[in-house]
Backbone as CSV, one residue per row, in Angstrom:
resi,resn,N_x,N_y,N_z,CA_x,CA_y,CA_z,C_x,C_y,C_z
1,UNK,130.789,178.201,105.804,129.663,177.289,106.043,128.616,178.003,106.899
2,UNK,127.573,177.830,106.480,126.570,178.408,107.575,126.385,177.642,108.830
3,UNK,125.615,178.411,109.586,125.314,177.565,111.070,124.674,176.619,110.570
4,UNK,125.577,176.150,112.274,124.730,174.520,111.863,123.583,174.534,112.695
5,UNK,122.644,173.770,111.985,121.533,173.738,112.083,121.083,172.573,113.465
6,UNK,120.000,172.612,114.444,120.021,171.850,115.258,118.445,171.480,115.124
7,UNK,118.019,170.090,115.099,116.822,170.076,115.237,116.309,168.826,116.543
8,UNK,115.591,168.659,116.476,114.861,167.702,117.521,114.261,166.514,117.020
9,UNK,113.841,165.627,117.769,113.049,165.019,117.495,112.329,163.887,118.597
10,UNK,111.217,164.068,119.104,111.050,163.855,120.779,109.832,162.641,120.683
11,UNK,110.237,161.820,121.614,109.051,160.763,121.492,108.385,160.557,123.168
12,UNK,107.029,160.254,123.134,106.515,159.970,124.314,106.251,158.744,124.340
13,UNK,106.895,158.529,125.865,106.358,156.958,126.316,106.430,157.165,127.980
14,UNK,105.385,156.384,128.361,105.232,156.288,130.083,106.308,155.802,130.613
15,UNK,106.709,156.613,131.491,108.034,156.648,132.860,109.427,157.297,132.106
16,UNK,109.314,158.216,130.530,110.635,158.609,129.717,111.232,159.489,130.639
17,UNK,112.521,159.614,130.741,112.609,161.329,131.335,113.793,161.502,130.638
18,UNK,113.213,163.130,130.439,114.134,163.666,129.161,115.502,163.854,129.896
19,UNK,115.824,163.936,131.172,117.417,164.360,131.446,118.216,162.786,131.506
20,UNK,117.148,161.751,131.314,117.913,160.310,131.049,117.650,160.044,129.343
21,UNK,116.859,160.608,129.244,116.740,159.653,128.018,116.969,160.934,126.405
22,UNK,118.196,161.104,126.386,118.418,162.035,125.289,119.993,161.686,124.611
23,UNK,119.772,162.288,123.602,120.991,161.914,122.975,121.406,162.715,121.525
24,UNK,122.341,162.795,121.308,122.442,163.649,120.107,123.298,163.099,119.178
25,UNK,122.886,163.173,117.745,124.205,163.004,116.195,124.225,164.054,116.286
26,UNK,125.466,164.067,115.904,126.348,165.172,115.368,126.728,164.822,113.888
27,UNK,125.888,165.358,112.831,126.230,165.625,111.156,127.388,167.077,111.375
28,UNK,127.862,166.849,110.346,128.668,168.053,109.421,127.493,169.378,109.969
29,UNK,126.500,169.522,109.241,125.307,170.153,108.808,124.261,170.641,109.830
30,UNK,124.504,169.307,110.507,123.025,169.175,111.145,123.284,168.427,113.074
31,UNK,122.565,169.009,114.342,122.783,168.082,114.987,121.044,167.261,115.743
32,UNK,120.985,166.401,115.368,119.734,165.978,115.840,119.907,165.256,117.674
33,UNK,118.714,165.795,117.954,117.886,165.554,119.404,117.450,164.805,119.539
34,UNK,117.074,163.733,120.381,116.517,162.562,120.159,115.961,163.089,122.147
35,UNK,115.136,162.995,122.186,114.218,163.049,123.767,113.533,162.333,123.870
36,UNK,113.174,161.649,124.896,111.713,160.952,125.547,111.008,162.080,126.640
37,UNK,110.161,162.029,126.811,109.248,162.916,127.390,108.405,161.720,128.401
38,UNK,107.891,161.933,128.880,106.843,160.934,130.303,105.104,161.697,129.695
39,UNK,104.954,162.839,129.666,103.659,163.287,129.431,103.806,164.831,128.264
40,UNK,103.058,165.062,128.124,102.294,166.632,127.722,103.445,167.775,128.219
41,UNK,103.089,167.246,129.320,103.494,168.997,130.427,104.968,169.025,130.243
42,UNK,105.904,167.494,130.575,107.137,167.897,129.907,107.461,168.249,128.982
43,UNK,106.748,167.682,128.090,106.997,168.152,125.936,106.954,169.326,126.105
44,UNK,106.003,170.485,126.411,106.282,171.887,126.383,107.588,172.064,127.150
45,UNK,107.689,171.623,127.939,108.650,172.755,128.908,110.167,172.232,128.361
46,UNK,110.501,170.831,127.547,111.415,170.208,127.102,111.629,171.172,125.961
47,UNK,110.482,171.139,125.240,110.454,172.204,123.820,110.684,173.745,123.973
48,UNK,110.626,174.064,124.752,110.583,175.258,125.231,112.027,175.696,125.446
49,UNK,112.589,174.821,126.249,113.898,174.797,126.634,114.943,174.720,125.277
50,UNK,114.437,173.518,124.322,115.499,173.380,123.521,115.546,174.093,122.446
51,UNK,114.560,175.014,122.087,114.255,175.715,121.675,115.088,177.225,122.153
52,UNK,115.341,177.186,123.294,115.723,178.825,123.997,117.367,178.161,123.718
53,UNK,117.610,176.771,123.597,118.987,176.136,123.359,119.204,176.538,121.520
54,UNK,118.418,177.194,120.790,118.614,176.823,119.533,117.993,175.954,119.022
55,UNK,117.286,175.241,118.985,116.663,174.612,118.062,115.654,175.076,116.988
56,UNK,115.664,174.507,115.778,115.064,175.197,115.300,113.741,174.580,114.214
57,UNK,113.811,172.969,115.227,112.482,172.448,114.453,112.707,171.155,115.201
58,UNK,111.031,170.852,115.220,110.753,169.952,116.350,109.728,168.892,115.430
59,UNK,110.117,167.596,115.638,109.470,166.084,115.163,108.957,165.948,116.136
60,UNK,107.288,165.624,116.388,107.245,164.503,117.517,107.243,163.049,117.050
61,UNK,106.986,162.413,117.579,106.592,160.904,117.412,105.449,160.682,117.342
62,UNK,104.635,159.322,117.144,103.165,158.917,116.056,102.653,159.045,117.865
63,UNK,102.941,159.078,118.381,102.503,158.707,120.355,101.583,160.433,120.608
64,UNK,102.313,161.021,120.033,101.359,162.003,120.752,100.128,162.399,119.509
65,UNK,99.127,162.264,120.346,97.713,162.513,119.429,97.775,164.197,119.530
66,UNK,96.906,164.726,118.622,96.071,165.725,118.349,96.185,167.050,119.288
67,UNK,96.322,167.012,120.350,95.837,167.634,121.765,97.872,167.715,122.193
68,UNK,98.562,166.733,121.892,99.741,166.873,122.466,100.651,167.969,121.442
69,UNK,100.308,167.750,120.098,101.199,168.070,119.267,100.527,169.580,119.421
70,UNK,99.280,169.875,119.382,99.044,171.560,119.810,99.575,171.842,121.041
71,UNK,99.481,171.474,121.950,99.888,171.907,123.147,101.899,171.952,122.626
72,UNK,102.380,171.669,122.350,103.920,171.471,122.058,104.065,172.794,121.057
73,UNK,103.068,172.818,119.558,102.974,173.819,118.845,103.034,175.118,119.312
74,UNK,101.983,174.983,120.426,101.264,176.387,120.667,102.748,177.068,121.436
75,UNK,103.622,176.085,122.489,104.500,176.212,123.175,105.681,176.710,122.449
76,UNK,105.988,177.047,121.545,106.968,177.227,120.405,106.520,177.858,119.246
77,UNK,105.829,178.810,119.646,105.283,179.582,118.018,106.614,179.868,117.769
78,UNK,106.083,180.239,115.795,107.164,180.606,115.267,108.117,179.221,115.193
79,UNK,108.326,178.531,115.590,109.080,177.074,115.320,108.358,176.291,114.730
80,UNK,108.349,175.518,113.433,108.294,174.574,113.050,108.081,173.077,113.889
81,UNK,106.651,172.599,113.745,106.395,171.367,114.438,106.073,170.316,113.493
82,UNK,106.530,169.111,113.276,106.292,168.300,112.198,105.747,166.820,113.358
83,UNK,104.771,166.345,112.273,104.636,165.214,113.377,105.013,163.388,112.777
84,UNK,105.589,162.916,113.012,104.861,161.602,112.353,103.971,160.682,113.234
85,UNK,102.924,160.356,112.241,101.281,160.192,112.702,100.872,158.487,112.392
86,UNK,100.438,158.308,113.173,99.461,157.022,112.964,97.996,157.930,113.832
87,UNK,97.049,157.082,113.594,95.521,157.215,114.318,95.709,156.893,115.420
88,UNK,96.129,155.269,115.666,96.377,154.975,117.089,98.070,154.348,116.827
89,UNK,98.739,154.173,118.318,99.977,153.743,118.140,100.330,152.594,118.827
90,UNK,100.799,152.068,118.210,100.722,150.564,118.617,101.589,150.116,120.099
91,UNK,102.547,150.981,120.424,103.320,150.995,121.696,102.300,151.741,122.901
92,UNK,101.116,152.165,122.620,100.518,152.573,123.799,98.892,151.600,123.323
93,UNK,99.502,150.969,123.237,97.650,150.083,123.207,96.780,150.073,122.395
94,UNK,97.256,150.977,120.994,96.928,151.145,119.502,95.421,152.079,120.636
95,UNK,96.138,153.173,121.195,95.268,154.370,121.512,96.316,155.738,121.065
96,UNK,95.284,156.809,121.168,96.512,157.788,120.545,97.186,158.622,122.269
97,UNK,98.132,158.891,122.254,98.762,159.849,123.397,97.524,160.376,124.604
98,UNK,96.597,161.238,123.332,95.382,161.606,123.996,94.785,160.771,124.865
99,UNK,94.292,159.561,124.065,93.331,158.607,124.832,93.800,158.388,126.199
100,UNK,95.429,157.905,126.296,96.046,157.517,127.053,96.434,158.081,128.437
101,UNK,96.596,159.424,128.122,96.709,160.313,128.826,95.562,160.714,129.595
102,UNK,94.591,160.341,129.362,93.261,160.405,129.890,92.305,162.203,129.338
103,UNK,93.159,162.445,127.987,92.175,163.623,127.974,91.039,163.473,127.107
104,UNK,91.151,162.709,126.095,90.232,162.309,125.269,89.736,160.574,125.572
105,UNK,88.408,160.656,125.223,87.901,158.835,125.691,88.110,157.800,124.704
């Protein structure tokens, strides 16, 4: 059998923290990541980390806008970043991550 494969998949929401809020399946195949993040600055350094852990592809959640998912990208070249997207998200005030975060108006 080949290695098994580990991937991620990380969502932002205000007050998350990734050393409480994580969890993992364990497939045959596959083991998925499940993280919350609090902002930006953790998503890199979370990604960064699980990444130096093996990982080898990263989901965010519809929460982080435009500005989060590069900043996470840029943090993990060479890794695979997939996003699932809305415009705005309805758990932060149907604003995107960005807005919220105060980098975009």
């Amino acid at each position: 059998m080949a290695d098994k494969l580990k991937v991620v998949f990380m969502f932002w929401a205000a007050g998350a923290d990734p050393a409480k809020h994580r969890v993992t399946f364990s497939l045959e195949s596959v083991d998925v990541i499940a993280v919350g993040v609090g902002d930006y600055e953790q998503a890199v350094e979370v990604s960064q980390q699980l990444v130096a852990e093996g990982a080898s592809a990263i989901e965010l959640c519809a929460g982080f806008g435009n500005l989060g998912v590069a900043k996470v990208a840029s943090a993990v070249k060479g890794v695979p970043v997939g996003v699932v997207k809305f415009d705005v998200h309805p758990l932060v005030g149907c604003k995107s991550g960005d807005q919220e975060l105060g980098l975009l108006p």
